[in-house]
PLY file of the C-alpha trace (Angstrom):
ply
format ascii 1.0
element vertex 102
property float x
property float y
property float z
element edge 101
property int vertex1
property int vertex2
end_header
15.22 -6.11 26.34
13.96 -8.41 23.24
10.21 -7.14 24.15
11.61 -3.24 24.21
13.20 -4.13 20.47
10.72 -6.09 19.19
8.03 -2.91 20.11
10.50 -0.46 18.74
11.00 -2.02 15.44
7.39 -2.80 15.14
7.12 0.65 15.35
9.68 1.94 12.57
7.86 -1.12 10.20
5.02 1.24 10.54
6.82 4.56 10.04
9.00 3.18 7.01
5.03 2.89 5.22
3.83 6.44 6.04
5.85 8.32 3.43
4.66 6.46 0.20
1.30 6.46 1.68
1.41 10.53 2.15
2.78 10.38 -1.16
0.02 8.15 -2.98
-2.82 10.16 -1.62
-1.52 13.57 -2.05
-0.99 12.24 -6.08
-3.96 9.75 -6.82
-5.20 12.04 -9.07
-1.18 12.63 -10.90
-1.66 9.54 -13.30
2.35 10.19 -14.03
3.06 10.60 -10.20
0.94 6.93 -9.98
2.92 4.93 -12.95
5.73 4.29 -10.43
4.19 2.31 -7.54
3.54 -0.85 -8.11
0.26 -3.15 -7.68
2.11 -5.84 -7.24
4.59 -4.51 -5.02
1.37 -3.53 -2.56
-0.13 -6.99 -3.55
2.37 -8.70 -2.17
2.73 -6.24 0.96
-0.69 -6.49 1.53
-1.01 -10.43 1.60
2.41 -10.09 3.69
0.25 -8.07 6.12
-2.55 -10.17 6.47
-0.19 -13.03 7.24
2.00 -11.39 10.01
-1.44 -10.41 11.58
-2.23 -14.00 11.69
0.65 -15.41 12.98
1.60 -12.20 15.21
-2.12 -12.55 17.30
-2.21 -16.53 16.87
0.86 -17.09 18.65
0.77 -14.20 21.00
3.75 -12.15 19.50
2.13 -8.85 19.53
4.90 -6.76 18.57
4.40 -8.46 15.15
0.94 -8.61 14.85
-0.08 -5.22 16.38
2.42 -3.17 13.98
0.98 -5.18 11.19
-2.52 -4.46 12.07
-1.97 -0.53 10.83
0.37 -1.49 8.19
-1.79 -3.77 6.72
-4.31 -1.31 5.67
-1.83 1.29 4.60
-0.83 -1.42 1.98
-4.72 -1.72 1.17
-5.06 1.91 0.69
-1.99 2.39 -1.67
-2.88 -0.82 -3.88
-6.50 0.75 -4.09
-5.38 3.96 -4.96
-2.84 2.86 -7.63
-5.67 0.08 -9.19
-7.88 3.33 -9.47
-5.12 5.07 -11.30
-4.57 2.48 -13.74
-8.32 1.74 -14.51
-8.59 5.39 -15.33
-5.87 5.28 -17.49
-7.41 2.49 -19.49
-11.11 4.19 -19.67
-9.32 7.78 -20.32
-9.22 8.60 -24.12
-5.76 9.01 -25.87
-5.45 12.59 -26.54
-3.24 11.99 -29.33
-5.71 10.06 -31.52
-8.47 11.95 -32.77
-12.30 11.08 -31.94
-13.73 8.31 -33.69
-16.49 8.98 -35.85
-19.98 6.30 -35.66
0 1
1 2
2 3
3 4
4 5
5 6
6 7
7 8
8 9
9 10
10 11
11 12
12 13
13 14
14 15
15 16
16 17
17 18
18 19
19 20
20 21
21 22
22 23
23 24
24 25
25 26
26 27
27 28
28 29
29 30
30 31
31 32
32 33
33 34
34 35
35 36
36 37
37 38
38 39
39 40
40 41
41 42
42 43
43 44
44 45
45 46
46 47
47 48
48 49
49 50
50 51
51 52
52 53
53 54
54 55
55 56
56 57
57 58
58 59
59 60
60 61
61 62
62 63
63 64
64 65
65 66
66 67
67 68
68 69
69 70
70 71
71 72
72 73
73 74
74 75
75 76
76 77
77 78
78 79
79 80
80 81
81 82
82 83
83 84
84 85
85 86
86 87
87 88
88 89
89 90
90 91
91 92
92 93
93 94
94 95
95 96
96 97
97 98
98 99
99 100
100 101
């Protein structure tokens, strides 16, 4: 019973991720739609990830480490797109100055 629950939660872990995901790729582009995820939110779920990986092969659990194996680069994707947003937000002129002149 444990191995059934531990599989079926590994699985929702997954699911819970696809949704921001759809949403981050379908919006890259939406530097407003971008402002509210944050790096270091997907940072952190990232490195989480990577750890769970670790420790779900290295001790055999694979219900952790399997699920964590296609999260883990969902996390990578999002914190890619959103540092992409935010360095074209920085190189992007302010429309509301005007141009400077040489």
């Amino acid at each position: 019973m444990g191995l059934i629950l531990g599989w079926l939660v590994g699985i929702i872990d997954v699911v819970q991720f696809l949704p921001q995901a759809r949403h981050t790729i379908a919006h890259r582009a939406n530097i407003q739609a971008m402002r509210g995820v944050s790096a270091w939110t997907w940072a952190i779920a990232t490195v989480q990830g990577t750890a769970w990986v670790i420790y779900g092969l290295g001790t055999h659990h694979y219900a952790v480490g399997v699920p964590n194996l296609v999260i883990t680069p969902i996390c990578a994707l999002i914190l890619g797109l959103k540092l992409t947003a935010d360095r074209r937000v920085k190189v992007s002129p302010d429309p509301s100055r005007p141009p400077r002149r040489g």
